[in-house]
N, C-alpha and C positions, 0 to 999 in steps of 0.2 A: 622502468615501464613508461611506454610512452602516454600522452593524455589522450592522442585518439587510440590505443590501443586497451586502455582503459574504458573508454565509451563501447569498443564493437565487443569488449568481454560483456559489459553488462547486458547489451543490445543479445545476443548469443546466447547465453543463459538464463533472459526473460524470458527470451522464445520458448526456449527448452520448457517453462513449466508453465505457457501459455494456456489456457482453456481452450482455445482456436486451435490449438497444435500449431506447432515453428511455421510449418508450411504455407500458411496464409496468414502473414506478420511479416511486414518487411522493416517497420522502425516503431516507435512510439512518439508519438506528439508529445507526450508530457517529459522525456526523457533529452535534455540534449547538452553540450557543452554551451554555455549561455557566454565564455567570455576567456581568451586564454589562447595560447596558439599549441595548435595541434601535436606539436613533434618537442613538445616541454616534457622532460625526464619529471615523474614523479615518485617521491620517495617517502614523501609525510604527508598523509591529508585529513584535514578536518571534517568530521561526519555532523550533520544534524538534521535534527525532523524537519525544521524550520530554521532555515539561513533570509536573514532580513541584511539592512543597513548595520544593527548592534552590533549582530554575530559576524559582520564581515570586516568589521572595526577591532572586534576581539582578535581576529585570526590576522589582522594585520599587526596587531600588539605582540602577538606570538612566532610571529613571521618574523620581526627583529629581535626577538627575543632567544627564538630555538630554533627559528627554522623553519617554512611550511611552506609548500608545492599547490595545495590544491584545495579549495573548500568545496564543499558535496553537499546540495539540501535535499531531502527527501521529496518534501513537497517542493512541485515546481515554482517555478521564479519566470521571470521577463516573458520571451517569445514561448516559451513550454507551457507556463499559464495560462497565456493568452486563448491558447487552443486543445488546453488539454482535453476538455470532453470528446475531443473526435475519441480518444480512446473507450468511450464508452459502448464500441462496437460491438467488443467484446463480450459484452454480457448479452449478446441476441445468441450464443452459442449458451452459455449457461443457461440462459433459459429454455433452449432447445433441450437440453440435458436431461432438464428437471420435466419433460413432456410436451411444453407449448411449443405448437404452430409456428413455423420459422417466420411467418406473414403475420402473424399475430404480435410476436415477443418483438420483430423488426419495427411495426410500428410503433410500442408502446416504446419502446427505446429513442426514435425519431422523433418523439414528441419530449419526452425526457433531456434528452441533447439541446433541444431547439430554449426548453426552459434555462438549462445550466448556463449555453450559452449567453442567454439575453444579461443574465444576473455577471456574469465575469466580465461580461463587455465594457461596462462603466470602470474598472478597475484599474487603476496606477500599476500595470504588471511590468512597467522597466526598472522602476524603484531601484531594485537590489542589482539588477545586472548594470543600471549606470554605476551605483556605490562600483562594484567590481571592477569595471573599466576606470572609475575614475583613481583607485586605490591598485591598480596594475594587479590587481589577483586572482588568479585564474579559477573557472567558479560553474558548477556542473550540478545539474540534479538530475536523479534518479528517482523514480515514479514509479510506475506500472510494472517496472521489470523486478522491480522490489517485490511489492504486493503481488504479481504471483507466486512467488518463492512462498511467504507467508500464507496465500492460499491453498496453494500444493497441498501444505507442509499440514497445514489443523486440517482439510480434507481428505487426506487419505488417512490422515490420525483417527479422524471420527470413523472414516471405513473399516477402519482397522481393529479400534477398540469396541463400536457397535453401543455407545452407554446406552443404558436399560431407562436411564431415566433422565433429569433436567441436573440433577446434585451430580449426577455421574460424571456431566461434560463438565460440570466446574473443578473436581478433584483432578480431570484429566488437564486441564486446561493449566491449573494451578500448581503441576507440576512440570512446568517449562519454565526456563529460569526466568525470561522476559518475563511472561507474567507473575510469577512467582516474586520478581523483583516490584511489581506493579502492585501488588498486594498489601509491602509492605508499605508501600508510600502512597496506600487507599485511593487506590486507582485500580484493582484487579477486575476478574470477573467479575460480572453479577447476572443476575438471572432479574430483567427487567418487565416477563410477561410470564407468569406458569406459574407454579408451585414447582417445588425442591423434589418433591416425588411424584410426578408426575410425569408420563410416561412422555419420551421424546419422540419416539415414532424415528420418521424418516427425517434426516438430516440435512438443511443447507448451507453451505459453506459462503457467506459474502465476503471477499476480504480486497476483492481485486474490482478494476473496470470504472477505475478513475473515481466517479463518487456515486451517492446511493442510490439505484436504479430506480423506475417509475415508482407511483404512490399505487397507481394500477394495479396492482402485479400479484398482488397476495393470495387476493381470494381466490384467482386463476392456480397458484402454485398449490392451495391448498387440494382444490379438485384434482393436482394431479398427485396427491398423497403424499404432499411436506408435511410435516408437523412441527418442526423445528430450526426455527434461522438460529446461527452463530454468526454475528455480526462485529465490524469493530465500531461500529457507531450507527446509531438511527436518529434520525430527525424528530421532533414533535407530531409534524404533518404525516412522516413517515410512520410514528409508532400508532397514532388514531386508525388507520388502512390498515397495521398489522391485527391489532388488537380486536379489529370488526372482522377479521378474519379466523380468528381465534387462534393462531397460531404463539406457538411458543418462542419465548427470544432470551439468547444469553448475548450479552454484550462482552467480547471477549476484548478488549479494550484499545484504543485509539492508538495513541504514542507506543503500546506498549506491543501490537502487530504490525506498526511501520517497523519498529525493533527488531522483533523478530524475523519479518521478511528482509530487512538490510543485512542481518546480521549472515540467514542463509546463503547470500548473495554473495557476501566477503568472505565466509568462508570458499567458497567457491571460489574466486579469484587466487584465494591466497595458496589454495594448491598450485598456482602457474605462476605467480608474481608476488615479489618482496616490497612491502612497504609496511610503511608505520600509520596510524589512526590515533587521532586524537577525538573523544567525542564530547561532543556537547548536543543545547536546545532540546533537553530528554532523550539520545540515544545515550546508548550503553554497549560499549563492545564485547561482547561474550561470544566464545568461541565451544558454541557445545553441538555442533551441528554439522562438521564434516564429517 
């Protein structure tokens, strides 16, 4: 498999379980090949949630050692950092979903961007993509195309199963093997705002759209009859707006739904193209999902 032919699988398969729909999605900001030439066979790659300088030192350790083609971080790195919140477009459709005003949910997201941005801007985001060029190793992350697979995937789940209550979405949650694995090394779900019996209402799925949308946004989503976020992380600032909201919140966990959305992805691939995955930085390769 080639390494750009690797990029337009993942590019192809984001779209597919896009909340936009494919049709109005032509790339991802946070998604790109950051270092590597394009028409390189790859046959072994290294997965991680986060690939720094360390993890690109380990994979060159491994690189003479057994062999390695390609390292992959989750979260973006160099130019895909730099600009990843343009991807936060995508949640003016989500929020349209959930009832708000296209001119509403537009703005509150342009103000949301305009903060994310200010805060990334000060940041060293060549760091890792120099380490790669200067260590010749080809070096790519995957972002957003990720995290909708992972959103799809616990959103039509919740459609699907309907929990009656707030303990429901945890036994559901908690038997997926990423978090079931997350469980064991006290990082699983938890239920961060409700009671265990307590009824969940209507359901929303956060898990995609770069990072966590306005602080805004709650009390609005409430009136249109959420009851319940499934999140894979909330802020402090972010949990004070939910909680004045009175909404319910499971935190279905960080590292452990970049996992599970990486892992949909690869399975996905792996139906068209042979390679091998080494992982590290908290992924976990499990293949329960084709």
């Amino acid at each position: 498999m080639k390494l750009s032919r690797l990029y337009s699988q993942v590019v192809r398969l984001g779209k597919a379980c896009d909340p936009r729909g494919k049709a109005k999605v032509s790339h991802y900001e946070d998604t790109a090949i950051l270092y590597g030439n394009t028409n390189a066979d790859i046959k072994k790659i290294m997965v991680g949630i986060d690939i720094e300088v360390g993890e690109l030192m380990l994979a060159d350790s491994i690189r003479k050692s057994q062999g390695l083609d390609l390292v992959i971080s989750h979260h973006p790195e160099g130019r895909a950092w730099a600009r990843f919140y343009e991807v936060m477009q995508l949640q003016v459709d989500m929020l349209t979903k959930v009832g708000l005003e296209r001119e509403v949910a537009q703005q509150l997201i342009d103000e949301r961007m305009q903060e994310v941005a200010r805060r990334v801007m000060p940041n060293n985001h060549m760091r890792s993509q120099d380490a790669a060029r200067l260590l010749n190793m080809p070096f790519m992350c995957v972002h957003t195309p990720a995290d909708n697979h992972a959103y799809n995937f616990i959103q039509c789940l919740m459609d699907k199963e309907k929990p009656d209550r707030l303990q429901d979405i945890l036994e559901i949650l908690k038997s997926i093997p990423e978090y079931k694995e997350a469980d064991k090394n006290l990082a699983g779900p938890q239920i961060i705002l409700g009671n265990p019996r307590r009824a969940a209402g209507k359901i929303s799925v956060e898990m995609t759209g770069g990072t966590e949308g306005p602080r805004d946004v709650f009390d609005k989503i409430y009136k249109h009859g959420i009851r319940t976020l499934v999140c894979m992380h909330l802020s402090e600032e972010h949990f004070k707006k939910v909680k004045d909201a009175n909404l319910n919140v499971v935190i279905a966990g960080h590292i452990s739904s970049d996992t599970l959305g990486f892992n949909l992805l690869l399975d996905k691939i792996e139906k068209e193209e042979k390679f091998e995955t080494i992982s590290c930085s908290g992924f976990r390769r499990i293949r329960h999902h084709s």
